[in-house]
C-alpha positions in Angstrom: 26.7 -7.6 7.9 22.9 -7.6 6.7 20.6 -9.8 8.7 17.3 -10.3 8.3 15.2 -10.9 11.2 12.1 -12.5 10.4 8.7 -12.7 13.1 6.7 -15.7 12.9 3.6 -15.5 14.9 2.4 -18.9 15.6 -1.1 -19.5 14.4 -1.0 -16.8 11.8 -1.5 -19.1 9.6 -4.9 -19.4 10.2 -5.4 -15.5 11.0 -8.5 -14.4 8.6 -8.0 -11.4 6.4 -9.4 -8.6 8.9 -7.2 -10.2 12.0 -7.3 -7.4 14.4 -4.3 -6.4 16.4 -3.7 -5.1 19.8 -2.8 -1.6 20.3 -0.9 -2.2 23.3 1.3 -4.7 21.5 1.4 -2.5 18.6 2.7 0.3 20.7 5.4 -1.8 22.2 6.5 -2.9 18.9 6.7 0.4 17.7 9.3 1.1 20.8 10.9 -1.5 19.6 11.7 -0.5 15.6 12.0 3.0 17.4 15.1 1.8 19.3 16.0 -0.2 15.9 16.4 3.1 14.6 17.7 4.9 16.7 20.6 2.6 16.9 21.6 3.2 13.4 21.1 -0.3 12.5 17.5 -0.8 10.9 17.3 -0.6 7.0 14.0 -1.4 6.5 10.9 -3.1 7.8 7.4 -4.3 7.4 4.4 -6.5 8.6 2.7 -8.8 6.2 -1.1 -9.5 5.7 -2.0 -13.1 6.7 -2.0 -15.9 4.1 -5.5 -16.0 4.1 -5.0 -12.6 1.7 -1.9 -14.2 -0.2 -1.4 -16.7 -3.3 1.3 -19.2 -4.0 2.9 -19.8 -7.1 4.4 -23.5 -7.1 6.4 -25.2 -10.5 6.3 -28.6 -9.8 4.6 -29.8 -12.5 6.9 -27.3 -15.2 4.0 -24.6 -15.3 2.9 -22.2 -13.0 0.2 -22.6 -10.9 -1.2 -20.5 -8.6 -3.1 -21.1 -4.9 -4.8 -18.9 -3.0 -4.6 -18.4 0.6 -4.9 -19.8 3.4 -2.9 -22.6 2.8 -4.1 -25.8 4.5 -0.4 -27.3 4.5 1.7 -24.2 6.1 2.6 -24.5 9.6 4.4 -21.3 9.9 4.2 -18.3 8.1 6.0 -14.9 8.1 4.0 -11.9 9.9 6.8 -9.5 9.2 10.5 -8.9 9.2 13.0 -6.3 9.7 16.3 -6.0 7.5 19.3 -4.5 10.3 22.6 -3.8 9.6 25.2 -4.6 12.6 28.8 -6.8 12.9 28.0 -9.9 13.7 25.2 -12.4 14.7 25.6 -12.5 17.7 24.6 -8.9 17.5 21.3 -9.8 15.9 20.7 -12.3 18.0 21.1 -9.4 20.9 18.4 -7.4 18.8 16.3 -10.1 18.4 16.1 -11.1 22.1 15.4 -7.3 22.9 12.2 -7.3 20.6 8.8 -7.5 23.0 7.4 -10.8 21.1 4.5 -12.5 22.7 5.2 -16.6 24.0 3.9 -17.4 20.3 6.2 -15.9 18.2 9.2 -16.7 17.1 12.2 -15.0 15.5 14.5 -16.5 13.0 17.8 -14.4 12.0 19.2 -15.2 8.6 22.0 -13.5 7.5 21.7 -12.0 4.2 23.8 -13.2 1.2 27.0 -10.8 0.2 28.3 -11.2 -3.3 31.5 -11.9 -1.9 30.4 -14.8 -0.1 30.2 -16.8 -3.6 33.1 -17.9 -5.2 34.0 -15.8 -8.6 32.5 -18.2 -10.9 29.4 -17.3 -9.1 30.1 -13.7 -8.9 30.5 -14.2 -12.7 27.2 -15.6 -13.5 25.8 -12.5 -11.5 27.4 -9.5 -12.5 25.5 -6.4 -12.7 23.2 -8.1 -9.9 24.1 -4.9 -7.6 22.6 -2.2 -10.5 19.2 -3.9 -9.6 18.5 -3.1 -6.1 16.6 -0.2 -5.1 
């Protein structure tokens, strides 16, 4: 099972484009998607830039229209995930709790769709969906 494991550092959203980091934290992260690896359950990862670097593309009015960052509505925004590969959620959950996050991030785990998870009407619709990924 794919699960997605997504870091939300409270207050990012605010964070201004050169928001420096600490190397002390940053080492202990690195332990951390170290272990990640070693485990044989990371598939990928990354950190994102703050918002104050990113744009929004919303359709509510039918056309798209496009914000840059920061955004003065956002509450919490995504400083990174990691994409792991293990048997349950409650295994996530056990790498999640592992990770060395400071008291103002957060986690959330979401478990990544599966093609078989929709019914074949669905499946239908999306055939050939699987040729696309990278």
């Amino acid at each position: 099972m794919r699960f997605m494991m997504l870091m939300i550092p409270l207050g990012y959203e605010s964070a201004p484009a050169d928001v420096q980091l600490d190397p002390e934290r940053v080492a202990a992260m690195m332990r951390y998607n170290e272990a990640l690896k070693d485990a044989g359950v990371l598939i990928t990862l990354d950190g994102l830039h703050p918002p104050s670097m990113g744009a929004r593309v919303s359709f509510a009015a039918g056309e798209p229209i496009v914000t840059d960052g920061p955004f003065a509505e956002a509450k919490e925004v995504l400083g990174g995930y990691w994409m792991i590969d293990v048997a349950s959620r409650a295994e996530a959950i056990a790498w999640a709790k592992k990770c060395p996050a400071s008291p103002n991030e957060i986690i959330e785990i979401r478990q990544v769709q599966e093609m078989s998870d929709f019914p074949p009407d669905v499946q239908v619709a999306a055939a050939g969906f699987d040729g696309l990924k990278t």
